[in-house]
N, CA, C and O of each residue as an XYZ file, in Angstrom:
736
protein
N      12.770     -3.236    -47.560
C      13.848     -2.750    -46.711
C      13.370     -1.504    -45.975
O      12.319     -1.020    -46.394
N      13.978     -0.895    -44.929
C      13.648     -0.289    -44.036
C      14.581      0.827    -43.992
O      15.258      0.849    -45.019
N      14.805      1.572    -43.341
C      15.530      2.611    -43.174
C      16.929      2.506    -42.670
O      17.865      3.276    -42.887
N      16.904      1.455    -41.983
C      18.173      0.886    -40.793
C      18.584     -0.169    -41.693
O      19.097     -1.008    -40.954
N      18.629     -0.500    -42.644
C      19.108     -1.926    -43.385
C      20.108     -1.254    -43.983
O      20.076     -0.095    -44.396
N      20.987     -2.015    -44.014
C      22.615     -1.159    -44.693
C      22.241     -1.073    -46.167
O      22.110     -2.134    -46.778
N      22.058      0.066    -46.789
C      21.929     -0.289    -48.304
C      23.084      0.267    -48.830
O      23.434      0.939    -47.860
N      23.966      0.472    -49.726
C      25.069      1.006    -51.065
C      24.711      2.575    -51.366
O      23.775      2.785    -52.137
N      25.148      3.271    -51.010
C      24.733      4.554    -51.128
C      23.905      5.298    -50.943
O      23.806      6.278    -51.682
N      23.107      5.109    -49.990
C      21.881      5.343    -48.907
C      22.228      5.898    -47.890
O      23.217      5.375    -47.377
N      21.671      7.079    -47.174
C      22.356      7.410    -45.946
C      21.298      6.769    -45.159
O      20.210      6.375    -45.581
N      21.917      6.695    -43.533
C      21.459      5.963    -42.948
C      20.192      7.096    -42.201
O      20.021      8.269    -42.536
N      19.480      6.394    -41.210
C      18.879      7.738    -40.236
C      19.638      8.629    -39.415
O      19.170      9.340    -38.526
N      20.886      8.549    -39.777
C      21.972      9.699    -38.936
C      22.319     10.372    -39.596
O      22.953     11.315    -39.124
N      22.088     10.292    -41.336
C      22.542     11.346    -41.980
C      22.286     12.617    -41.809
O      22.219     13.075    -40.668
N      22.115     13.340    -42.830
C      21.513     15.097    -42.670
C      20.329     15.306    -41.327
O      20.536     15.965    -40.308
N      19.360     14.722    -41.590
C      17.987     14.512    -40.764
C      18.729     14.632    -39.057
O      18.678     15.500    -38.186
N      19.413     13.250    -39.162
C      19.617     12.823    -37.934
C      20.738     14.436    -37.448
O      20.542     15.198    -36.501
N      21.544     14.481    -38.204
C      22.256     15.542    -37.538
C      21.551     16.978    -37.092
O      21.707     17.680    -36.093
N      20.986     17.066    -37.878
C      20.128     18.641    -37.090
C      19.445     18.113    -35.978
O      19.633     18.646    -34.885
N      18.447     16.853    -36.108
C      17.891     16.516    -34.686
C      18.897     16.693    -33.847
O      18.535     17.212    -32.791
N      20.472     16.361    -33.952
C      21.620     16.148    -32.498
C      21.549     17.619    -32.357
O      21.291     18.069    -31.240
N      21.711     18.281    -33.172
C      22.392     19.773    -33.396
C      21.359     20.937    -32.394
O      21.703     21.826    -31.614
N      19.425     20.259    -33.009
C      18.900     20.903    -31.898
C      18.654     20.450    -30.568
O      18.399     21.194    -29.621
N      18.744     19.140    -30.524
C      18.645     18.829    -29.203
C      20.163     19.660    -28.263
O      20.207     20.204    -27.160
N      21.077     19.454    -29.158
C      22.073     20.034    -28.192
C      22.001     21.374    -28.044
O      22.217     21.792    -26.907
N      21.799     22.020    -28.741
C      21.222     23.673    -28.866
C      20.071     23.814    -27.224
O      19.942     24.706    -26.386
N      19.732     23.082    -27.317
C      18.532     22.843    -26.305
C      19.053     22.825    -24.949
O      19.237     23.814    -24.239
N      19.244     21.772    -24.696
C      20.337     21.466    -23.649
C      21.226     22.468    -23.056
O      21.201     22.830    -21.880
N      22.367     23.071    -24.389
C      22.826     23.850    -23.394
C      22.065     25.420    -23.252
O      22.341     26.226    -22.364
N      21.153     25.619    -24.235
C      20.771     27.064    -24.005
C      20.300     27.463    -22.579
O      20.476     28.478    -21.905
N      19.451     25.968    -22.305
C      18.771     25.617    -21.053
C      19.661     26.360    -19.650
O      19.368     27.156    -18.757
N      20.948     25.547    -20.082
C      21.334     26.090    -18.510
C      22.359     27.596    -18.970
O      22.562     28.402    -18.061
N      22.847     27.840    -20.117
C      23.610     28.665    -19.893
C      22.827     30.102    -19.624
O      23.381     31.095    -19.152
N      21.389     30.021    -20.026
C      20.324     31.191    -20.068
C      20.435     31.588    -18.855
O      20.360     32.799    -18.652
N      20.677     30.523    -17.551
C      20.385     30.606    -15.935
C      21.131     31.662    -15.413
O      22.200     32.002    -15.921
N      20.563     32.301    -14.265
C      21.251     33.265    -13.281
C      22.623     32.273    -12.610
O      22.810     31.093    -12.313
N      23.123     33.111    -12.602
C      25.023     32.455    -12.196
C      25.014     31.969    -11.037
O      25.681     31.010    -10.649
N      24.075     32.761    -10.281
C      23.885     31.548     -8.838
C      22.296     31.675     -8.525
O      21.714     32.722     -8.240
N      21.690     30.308     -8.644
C      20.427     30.052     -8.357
C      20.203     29.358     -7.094
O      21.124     28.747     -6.550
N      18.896     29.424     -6.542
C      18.615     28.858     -5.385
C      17.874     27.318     -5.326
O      16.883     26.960     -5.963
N      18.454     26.750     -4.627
C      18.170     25.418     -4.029
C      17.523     24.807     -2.574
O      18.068     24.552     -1.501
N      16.366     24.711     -2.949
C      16.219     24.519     -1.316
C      16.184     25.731     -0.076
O      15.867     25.489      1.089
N      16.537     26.928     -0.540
C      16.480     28.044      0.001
C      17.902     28.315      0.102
O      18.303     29.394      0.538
N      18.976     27.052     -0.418
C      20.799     27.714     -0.791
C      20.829     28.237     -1.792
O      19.986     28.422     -2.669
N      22.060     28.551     -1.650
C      23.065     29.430     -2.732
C      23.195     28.321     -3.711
O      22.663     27.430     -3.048
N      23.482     27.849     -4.654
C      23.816     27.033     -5.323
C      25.375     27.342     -6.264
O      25.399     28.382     -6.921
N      26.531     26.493     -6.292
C      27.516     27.212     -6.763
C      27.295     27.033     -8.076
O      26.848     25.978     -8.525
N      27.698     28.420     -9.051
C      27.243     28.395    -10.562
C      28.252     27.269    -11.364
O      28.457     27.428    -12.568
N      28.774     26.299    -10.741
C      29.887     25.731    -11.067
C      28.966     24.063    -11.449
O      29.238     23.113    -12.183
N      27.798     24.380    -10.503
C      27.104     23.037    -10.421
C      26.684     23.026    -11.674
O      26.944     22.011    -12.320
N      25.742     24.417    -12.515
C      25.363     24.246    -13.685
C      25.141     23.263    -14.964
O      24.141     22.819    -15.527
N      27.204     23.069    -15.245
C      27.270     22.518    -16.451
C      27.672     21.443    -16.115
O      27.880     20.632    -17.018
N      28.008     20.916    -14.276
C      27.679     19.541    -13.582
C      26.631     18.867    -14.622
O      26.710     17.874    -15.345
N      25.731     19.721    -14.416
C      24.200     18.899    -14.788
C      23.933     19.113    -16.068
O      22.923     18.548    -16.488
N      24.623     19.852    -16.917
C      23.910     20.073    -18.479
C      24.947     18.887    -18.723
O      24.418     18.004    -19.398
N      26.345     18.588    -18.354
C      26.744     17.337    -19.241
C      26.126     15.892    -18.569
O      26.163     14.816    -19.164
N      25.558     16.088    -17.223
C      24.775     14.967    -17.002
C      23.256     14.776    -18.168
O      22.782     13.682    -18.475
N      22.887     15.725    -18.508
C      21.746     15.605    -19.433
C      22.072     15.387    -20.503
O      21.357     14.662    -21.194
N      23.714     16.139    -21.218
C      23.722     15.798    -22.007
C      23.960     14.016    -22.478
O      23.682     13.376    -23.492
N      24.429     13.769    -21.531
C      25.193     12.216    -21.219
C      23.409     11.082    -21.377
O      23.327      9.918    -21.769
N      22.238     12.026    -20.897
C      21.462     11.259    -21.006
C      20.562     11.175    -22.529
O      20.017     10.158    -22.958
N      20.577     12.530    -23.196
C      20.644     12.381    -24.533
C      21.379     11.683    -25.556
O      20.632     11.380    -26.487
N      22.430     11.361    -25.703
C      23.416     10.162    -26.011
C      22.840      8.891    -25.912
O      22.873      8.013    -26.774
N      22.199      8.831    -24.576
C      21.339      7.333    -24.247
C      20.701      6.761    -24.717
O      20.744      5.574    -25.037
N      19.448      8.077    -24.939
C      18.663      7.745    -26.285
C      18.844      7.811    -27.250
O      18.254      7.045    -28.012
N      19.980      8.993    -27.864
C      20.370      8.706    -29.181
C      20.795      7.014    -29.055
O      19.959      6.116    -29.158
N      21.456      6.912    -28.946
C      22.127      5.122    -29.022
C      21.040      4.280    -29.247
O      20.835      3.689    -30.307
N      20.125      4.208    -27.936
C      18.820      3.138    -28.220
C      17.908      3.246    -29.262
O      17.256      2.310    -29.725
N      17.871      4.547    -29.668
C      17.004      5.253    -30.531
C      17.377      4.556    -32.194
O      16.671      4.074    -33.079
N      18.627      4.769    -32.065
C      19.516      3.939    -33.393
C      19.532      2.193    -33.091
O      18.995      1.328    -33.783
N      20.314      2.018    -31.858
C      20.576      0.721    -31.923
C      19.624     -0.356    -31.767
O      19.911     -1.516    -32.063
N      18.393      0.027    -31.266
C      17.358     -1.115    -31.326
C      16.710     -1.192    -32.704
O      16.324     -2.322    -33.006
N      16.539     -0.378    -33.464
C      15.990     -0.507    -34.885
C      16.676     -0.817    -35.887
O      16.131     -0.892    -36.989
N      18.291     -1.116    -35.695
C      19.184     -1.375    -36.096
C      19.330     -3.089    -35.647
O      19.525     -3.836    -36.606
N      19.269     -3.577    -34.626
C      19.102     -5.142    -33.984
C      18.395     -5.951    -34.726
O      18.607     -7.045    -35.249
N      16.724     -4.567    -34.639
C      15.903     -5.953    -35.302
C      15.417     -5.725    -36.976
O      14.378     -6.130    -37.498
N      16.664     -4.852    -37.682
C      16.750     -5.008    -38.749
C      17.447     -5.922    -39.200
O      16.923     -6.761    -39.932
N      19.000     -5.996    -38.828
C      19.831     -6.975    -38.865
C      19.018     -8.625    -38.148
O      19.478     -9.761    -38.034
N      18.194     -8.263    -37.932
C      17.850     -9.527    -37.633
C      18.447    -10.604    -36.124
O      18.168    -11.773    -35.855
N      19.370     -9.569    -35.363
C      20.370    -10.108    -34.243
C      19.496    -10.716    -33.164
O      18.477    -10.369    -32.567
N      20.440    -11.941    -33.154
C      19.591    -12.638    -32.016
C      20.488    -12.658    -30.453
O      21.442    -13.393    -30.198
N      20.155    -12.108    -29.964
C      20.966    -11.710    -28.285
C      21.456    -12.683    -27.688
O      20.693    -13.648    -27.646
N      22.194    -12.788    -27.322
C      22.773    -14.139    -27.007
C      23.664    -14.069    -26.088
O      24.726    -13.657    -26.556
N      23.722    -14.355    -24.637
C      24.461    -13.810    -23.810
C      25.587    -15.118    -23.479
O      26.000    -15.505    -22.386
N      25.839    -15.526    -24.596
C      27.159    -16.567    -24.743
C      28.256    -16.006    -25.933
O      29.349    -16.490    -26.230
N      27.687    -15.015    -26.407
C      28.756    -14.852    -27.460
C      29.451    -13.213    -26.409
O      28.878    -12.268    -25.867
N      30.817    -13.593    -26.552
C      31.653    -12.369    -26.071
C      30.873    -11.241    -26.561
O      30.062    -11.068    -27.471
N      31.672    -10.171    -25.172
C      31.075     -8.783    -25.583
C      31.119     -8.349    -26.426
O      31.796     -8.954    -27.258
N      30.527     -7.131    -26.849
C      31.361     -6.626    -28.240
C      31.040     -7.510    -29.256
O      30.523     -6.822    -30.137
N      31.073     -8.703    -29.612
C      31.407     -9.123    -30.910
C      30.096     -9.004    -31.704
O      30.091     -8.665    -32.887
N      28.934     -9.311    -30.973
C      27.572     -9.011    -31.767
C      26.918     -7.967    -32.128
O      26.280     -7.835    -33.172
N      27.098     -6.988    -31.041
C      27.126     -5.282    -31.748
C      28.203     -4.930    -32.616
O      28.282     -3.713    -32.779
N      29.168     -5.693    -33.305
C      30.286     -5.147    -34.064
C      29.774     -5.369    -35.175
O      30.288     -4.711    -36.080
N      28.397     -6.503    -35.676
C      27.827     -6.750    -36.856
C      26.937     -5.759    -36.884
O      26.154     -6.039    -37.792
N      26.547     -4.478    -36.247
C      26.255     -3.180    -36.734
C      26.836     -2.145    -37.441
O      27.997     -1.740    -37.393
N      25.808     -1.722    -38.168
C      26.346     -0.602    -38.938
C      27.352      0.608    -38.344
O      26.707      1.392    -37.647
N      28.425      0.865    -38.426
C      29.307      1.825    -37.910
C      28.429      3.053    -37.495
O      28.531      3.139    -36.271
N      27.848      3.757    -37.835
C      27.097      4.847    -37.491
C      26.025      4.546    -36.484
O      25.251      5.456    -36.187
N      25.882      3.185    -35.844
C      25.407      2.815    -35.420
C      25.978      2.807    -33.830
O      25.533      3.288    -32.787
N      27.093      2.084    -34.135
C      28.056      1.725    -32.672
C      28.865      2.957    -32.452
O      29.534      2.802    -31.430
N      29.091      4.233    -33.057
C      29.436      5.634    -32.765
C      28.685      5.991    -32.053
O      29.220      7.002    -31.597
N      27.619      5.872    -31.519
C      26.908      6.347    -30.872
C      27.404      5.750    -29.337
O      27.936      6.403    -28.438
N      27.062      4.334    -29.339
C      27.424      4.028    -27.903
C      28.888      4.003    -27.663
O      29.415      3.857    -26.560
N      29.368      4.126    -28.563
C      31.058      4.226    -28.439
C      31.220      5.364    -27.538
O      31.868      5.190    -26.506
N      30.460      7.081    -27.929
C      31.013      7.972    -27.366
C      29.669      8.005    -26.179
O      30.063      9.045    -25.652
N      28.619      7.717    -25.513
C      28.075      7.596    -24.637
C      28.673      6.475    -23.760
O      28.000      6.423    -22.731
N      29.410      5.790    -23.748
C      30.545      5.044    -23.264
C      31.802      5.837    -22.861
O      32.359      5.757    -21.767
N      32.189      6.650    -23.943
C      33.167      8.064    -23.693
C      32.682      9.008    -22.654
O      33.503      9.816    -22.219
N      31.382      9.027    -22.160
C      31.078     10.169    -21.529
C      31.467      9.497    -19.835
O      31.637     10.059    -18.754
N      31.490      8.413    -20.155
C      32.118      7.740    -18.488
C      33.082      7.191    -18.137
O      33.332      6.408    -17.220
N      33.931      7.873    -19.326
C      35.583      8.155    -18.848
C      36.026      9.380    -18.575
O      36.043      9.643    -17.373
N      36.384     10.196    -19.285
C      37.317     11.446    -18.682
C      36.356     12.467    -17.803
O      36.809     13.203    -16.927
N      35.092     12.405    -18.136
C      34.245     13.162    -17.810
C      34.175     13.390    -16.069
O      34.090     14.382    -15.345
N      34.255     11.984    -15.848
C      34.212     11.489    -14.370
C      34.942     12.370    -13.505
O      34.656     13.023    -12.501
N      36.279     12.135    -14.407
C      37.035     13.749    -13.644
C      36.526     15.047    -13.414
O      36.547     15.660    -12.346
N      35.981     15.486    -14.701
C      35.469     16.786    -14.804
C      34.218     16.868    -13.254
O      33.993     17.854    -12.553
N      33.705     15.673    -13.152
C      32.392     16.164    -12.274
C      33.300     16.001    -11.008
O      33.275     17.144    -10.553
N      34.164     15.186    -10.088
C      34.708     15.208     -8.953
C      35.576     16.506     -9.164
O      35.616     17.073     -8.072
N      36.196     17.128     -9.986
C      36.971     18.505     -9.900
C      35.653     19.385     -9.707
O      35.431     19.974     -8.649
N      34.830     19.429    -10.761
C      34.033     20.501    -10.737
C      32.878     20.434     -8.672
O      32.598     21.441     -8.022
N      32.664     19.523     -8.418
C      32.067     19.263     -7.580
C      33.042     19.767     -5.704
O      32.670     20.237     -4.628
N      34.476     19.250     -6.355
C      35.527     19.566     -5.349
C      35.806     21.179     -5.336
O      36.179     21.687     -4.278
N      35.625     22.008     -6.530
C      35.471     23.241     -6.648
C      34.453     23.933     -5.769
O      34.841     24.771     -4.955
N      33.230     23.645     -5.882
C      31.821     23.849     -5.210
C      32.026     23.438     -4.016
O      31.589     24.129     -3.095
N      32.649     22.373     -3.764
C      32.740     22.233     -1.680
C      33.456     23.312     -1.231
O      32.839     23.942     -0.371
N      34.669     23.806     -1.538
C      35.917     24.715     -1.162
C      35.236     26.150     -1.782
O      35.930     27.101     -2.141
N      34.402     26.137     -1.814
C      33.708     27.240     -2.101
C      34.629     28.040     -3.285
O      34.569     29.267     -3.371
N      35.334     27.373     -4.030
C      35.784     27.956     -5.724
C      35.062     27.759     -7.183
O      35.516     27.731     -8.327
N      33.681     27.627     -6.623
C      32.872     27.373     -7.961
C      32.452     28.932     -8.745
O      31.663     29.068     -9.680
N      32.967     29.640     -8.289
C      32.474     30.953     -8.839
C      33.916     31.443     -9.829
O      34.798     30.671    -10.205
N      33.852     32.754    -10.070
C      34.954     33.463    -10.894
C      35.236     32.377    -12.542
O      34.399     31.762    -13.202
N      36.613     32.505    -12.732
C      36.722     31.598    -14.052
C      36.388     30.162    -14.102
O      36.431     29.452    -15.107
N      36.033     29.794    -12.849
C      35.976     28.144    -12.960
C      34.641     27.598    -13.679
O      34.683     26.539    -14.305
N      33.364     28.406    -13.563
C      32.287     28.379    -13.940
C      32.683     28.285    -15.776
O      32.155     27.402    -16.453
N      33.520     29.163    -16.316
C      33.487     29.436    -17.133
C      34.340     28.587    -18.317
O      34.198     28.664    -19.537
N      35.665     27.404    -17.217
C      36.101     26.758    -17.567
C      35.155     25.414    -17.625
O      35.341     24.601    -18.530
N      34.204     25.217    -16.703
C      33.624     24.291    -16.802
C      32.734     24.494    -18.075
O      32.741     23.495    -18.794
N      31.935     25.576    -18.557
C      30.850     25.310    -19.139
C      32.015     24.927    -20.936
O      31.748     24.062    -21.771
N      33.171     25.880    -20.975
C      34.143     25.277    -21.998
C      34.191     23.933    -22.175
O      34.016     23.465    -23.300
N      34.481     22.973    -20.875
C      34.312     21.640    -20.987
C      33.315     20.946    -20.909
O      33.472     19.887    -20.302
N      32.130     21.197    -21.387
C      30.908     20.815    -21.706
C      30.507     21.067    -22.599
O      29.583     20.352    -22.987
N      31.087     22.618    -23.775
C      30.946     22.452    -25.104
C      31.792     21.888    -26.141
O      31.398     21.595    -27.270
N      33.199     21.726    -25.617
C      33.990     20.532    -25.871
C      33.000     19.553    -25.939
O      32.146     19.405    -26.813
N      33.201     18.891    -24.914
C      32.526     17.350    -24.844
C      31.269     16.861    -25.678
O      31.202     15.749    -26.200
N      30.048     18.060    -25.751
C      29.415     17.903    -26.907
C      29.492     17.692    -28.064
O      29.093     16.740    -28.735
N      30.268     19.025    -28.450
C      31.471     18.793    -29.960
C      31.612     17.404    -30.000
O      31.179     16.674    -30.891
N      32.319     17.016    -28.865
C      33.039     15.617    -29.223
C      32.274     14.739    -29.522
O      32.497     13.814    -30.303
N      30.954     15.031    -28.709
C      29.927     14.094    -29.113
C      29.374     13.578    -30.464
O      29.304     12.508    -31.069
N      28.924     15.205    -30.677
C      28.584     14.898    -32.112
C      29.069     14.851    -33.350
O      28.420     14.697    -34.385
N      30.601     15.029    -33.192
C      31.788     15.020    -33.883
C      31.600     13.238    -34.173
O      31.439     12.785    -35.307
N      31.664     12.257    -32.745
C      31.666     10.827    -33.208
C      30.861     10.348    -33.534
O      31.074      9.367    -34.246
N      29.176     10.789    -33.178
C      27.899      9.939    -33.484
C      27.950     10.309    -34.677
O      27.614      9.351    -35.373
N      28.231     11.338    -35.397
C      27.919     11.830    -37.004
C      28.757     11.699    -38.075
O      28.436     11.609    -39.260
N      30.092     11.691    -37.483
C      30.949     12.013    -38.655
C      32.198     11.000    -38.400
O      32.740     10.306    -39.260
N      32.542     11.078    -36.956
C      33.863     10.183    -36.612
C      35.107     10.246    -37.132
O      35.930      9.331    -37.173
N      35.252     11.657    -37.638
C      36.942     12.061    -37.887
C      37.570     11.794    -36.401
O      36.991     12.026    -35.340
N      38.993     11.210    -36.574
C      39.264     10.376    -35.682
C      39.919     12.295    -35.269
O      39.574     13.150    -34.453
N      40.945     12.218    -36.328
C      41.634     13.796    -35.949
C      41.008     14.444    -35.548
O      41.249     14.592    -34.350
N      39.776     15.330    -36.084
C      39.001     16.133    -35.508
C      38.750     15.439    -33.905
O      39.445     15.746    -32.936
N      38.021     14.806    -33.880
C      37.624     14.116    -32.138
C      38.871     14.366    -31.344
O      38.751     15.069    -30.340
N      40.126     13.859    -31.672
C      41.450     13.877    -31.114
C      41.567     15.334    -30.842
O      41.818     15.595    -29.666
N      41.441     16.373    -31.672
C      41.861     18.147    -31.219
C      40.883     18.126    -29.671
O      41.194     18.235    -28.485
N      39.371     17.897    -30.518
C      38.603     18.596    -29.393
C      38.893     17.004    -27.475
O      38.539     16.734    -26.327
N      39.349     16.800    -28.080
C      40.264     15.610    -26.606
C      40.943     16.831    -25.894
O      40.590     17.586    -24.989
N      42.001     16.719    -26.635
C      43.297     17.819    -26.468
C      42.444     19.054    -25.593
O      42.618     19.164    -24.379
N      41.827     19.654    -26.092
C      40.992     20.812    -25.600
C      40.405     20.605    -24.381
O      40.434     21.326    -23.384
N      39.766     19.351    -24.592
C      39.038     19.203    -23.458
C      39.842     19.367    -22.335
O      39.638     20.025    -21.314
N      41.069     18.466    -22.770
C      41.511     17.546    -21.310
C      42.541     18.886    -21.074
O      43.266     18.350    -20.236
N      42.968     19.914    -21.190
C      43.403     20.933    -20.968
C      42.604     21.954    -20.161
O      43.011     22.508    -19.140
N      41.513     22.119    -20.698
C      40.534     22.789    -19.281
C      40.387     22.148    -18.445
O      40.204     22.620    -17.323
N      40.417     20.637    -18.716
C      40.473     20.118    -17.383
C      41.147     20.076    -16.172
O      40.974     19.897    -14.967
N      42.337     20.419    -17.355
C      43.686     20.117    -16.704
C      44.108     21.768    -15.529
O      44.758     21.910    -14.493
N      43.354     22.675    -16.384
C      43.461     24.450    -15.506
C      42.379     23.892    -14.357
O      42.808     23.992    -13.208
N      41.239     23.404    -14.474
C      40.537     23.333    -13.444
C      41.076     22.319    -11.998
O      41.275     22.533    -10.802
N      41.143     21.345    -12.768
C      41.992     21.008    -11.789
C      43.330     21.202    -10.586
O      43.617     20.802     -9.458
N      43.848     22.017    -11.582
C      44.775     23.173    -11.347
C      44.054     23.936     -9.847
O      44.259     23.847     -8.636
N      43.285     24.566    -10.585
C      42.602     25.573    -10.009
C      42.262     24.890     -8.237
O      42.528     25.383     -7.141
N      41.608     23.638     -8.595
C      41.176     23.058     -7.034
C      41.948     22.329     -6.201
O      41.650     21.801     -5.130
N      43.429     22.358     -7.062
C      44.540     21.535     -6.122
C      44.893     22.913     -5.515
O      45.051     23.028     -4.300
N      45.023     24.015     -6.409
C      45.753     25.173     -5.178
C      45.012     25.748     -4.501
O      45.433     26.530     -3.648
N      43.547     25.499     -4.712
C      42.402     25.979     -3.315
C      42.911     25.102     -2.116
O      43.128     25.503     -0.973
N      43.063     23.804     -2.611
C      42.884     23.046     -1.739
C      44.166     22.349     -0.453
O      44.077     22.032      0.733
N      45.424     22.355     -1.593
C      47.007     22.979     -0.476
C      47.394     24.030     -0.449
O      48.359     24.315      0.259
């Protein structure tokens, strides 16, 4: 047996191990951009500091990616799954290990509510309101969303995930705020 084979009281490769790998990769990620000068140059522009955590939850969204493949292909050809593009969606990744499909569950999550966050945050930066608190609401909703991340790939308290929702979708909800009254 292998590492990815469901055993009876065995943690899987997401246990302890796997969680500090999420913990520093995400450490990584955001130290990356929050270290940055508040407005950097592009091309010889201004860049609005609003774009920032645009792009740290786009990276983070791409770390998720590989977490998922990283798990779910060594997980396929443990289980032995044979791909089969006649059996409904869903139903053949559901014979994976739960700690398994948490992963693409919430990298699947990152291209729902998020979507908002980048057309507000982006509609901020055209109207030239990417500066002052909005920067600061955004980078909030990008350590939310991480949280949330690794709240579901690791652990999957439904409650816990549900607060940091709530949280999220509330900064979202000021930012948005924020670019409807720039904008009438």
């Amino acid at each position: 047996m292998n590492d990815y084979e469901v055993q009876p009281n065995r943690t899987t490769p997401d246990g302890p191990a796997g969680a500090a790998r999420a913990l520093r990769c995400s450490w990584f990620v955001l130290a990356a951009w929050t270290s940055g000068v508040a407005i950097s140059k592009v091309g010889g522009m201004s860049a609005s500091p609003i774009i920032a955590p645009v792009i740290a939850l786009v990276a983070w969204t791409h770390v998720m990616w590989f977490w998922m493949y990283a798990t779910r292909i060594p997980a396929i050809f443990a289980a032995k799954l044979k791909l089969d593009p006649n059996v409904p969606k869903g139903e053949l990744m559901a014979t994976l290990p739960p700690r398994v499909r948490w992963k693409a569950d919430n990298y699947n999550h990152l291209f729902e509510q998020p979507t908002l966050f980048y057309a507000v945050a982006l509609a901020l930066a055209v109207v030239g309101q990417g500066g002052g608190h909005n920067p600061t609401l955004a980078w909030a909703y990008v350590g939310l969303r991480v949280a949330h991340s690794l709240l579901q790939a690791l652990w999957n308290n439904i409650n816990a995930r549900f607060a940091l929702f709530v949280l999220s979708s509330f900064t979202l909800m000021i930012m948005t705020f924020n670019a409807a009254r720039a904008v009438f």
